[in-house]
C-alpha positions in Angstrom: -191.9 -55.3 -82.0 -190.3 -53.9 -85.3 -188.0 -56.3 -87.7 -184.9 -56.3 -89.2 -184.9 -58.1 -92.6 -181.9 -60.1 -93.6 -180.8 -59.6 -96.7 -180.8 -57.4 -99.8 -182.1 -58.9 -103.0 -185.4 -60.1 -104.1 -186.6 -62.5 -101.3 -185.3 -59.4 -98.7 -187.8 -56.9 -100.9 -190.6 -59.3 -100.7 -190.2 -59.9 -97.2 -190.5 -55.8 -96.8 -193.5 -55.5 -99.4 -195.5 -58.4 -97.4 -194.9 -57.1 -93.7 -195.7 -54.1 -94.9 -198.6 -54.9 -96.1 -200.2 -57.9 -94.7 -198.6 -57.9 -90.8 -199.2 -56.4 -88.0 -194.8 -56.3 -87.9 -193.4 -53.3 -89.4 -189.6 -53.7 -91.0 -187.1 -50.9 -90.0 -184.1 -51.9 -91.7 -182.6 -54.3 -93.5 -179.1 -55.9 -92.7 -176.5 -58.3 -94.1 -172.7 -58.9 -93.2 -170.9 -56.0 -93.3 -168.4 -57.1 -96.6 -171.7 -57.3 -98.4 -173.1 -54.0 -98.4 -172.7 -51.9 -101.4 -175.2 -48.8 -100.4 -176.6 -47.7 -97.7 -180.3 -47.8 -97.9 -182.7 -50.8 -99.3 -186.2 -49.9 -100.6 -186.2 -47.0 -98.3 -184.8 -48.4 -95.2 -181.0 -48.3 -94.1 -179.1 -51.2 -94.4 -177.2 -52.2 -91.3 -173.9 -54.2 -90.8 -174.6 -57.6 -89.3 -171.7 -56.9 -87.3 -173.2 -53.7 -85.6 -177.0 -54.6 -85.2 -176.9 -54.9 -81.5 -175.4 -51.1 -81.2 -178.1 -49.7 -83.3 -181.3 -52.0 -83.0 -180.6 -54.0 -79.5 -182.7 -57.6 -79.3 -185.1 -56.6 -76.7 -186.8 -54.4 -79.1 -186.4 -55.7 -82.1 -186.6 -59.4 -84.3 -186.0 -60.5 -87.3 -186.6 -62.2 -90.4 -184.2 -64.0 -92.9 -185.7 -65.0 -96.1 -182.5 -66.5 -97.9 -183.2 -69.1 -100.9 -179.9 -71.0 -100.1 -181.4 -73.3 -97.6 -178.1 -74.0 -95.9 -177.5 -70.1 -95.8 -180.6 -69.4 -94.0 -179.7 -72.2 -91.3 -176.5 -70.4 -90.6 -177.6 -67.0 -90.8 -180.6 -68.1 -88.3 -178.7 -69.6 -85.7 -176.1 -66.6 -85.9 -179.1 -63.8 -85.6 -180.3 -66.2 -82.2 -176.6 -66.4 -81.3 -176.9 -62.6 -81.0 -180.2 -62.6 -78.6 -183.1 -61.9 -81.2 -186.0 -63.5 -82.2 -186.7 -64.6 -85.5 -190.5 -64.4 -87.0 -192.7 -66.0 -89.6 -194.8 -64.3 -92.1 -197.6 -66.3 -93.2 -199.8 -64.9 -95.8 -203.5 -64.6 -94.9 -204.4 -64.8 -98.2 -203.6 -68.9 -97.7 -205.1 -71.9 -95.9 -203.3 -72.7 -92.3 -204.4 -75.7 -90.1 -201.3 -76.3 -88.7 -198.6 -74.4 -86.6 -195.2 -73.1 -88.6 -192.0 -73.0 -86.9 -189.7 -69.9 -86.9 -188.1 -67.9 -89.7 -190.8 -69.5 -92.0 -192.1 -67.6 -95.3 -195.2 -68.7 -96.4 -196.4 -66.6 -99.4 -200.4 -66.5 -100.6 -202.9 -69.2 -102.1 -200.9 -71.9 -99.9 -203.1 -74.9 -98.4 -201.9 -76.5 -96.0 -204.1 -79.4 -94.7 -205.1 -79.7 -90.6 -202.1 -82.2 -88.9 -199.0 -81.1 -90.6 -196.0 -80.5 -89.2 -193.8 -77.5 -90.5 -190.3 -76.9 -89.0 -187.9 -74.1 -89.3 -186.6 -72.0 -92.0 -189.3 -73.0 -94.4 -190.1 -71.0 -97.8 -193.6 -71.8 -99.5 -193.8 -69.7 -102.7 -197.0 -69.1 -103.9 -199.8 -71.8 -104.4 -198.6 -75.0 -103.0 -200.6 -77.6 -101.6 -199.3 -79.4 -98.1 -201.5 -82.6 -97.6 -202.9 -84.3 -94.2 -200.2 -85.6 -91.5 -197.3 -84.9 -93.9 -193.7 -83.7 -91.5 -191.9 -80.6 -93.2 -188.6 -80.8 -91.4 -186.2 -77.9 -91.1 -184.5 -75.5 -94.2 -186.8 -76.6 -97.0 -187.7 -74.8 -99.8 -190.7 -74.9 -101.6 -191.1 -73.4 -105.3 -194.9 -72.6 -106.9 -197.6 -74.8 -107.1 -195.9 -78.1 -105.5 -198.4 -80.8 -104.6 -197.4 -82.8 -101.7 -199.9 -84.9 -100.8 -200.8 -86.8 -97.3 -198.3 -88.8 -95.0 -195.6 -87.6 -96.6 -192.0 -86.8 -94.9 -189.9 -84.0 -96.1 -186.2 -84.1 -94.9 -184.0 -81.4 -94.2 -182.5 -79.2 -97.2 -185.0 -80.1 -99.7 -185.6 -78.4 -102.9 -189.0 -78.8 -104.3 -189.3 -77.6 -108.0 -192.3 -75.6 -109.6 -195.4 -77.8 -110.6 -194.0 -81.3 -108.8 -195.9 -83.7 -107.2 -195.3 -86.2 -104.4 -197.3 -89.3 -104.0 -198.6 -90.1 -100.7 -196.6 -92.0 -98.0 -193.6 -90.8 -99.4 -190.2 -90.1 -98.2 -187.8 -87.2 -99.6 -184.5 -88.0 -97.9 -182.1 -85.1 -97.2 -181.2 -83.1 -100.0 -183.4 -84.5 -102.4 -183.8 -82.1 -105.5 -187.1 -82.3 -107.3 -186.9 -80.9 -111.0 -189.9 -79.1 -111.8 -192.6 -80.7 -113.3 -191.6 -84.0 -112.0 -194.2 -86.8 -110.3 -192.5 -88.7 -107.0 -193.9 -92.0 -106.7 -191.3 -93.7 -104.5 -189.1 -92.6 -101.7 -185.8 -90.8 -102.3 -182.0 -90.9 -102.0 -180.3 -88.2 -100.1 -178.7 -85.7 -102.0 -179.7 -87.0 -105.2 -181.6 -85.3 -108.4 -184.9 -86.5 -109.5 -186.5 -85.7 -113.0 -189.5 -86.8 -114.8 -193.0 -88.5 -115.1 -192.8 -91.0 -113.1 -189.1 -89.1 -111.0 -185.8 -90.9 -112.2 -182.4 -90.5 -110.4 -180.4 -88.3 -112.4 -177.1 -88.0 -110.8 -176.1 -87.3 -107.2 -175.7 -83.6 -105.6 -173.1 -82.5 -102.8 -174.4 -81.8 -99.9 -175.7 -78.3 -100.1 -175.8 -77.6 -104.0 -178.9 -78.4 -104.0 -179.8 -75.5 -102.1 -178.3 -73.0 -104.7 -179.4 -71.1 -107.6 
């Protein structure tokens, strides 16, 4: 089954570079909302309205992939691409360590471990190099930046944003919207949408809900 990518800056060029090149799933267009679309083609492959997919690329021939950084924007966007009848894949890198099963519309780049009895949930990204410890829960539209240790038992809420080179004590809790500064060592559980900084993490101010799924 070919797939559409969602999207048209750098995650949507990654996602087309890695299917392309480590898949057995070969992209055939891109696509994002139809007010969004300044040209017509994207690294080689036309870009289609969201609003006309059906017409050009139907659902029983064709899935799709939506690698958007704004956590809350890839929930949306996920549940409107299943609204329309497609399916929506993962891409896991074989170049990392998998013991465990990933849910859909996951985007799990190279030199990732993750440890046998994990849960992963929906909408994950794993950039590169991250290490997901024994009987930890990854819960739906979390993201994951470079080299993030989590280590075992640990529970990852929804909308998360873990920060390059953080690490997360075992037996810990990040609540729901918990943003992780980079660098930063969690020793005890979290408060939703709230900032932590530091060695060991400090509160540093709260976030609204979703802002901490923006760049």
């Amino acid at each position: 089954m070919a797939a559409i990518i969602f999207g048209m800056e750098d995650l949507a060029a990654l996602a087309n570079f890695y299917l392309l090149n480590d898949s057995g799933t070969k992209p055939i267009a891109f696509c994002v909302d139809g007010k969004f679309i300044k040209e017509n083609t994207f690294e080689g492959l036309p870009v289609i309205p969201f609003e006309e997919i059906q017409t050009v690329y139907p659902s029983t021939d064709h899935c799709f992939l939506a690698p958007l950084q704004d956590n809350n924007l890839r929930m949306i966007k996920s549940k409107e691409i299943k609204d329309k009848g497609y399916s929506l894949i993962s891409y896991v890198s074989t170049k990392s360590t998998v013991f465990s099963s990933v849910g859909e519309n996951c985007f799990i780049l190279e030199d990732n471990t993750i440890q046998p009895f994990v849960t992963i949930g929906n909408n994950i990204i794993m950039w590169s190099g991250n290490h997901i410890g024994h009987h930890s829960t990854i819960k739906d539209n979390v993201f994951f930046s470079s080299h993030v240790v989590l280590s075992g038992h640990c529970v990852v809420e929804q909308f998360c944003w873990l920060g390059v080179n953080s690490t997360i004590k075992d037996h810990i809790t990040l609540s729901e919207g918990t943003f992780i500064a980079m660098s930063s060592m969690v020793t005890k559980n979290t408060t939703s949408y709230t900032k932590y900084m530091g060695v060991p993490a400090k509160e540093y101010g709260k976030i609204q809900p979703y802002s901490c799924c923006k760049t």
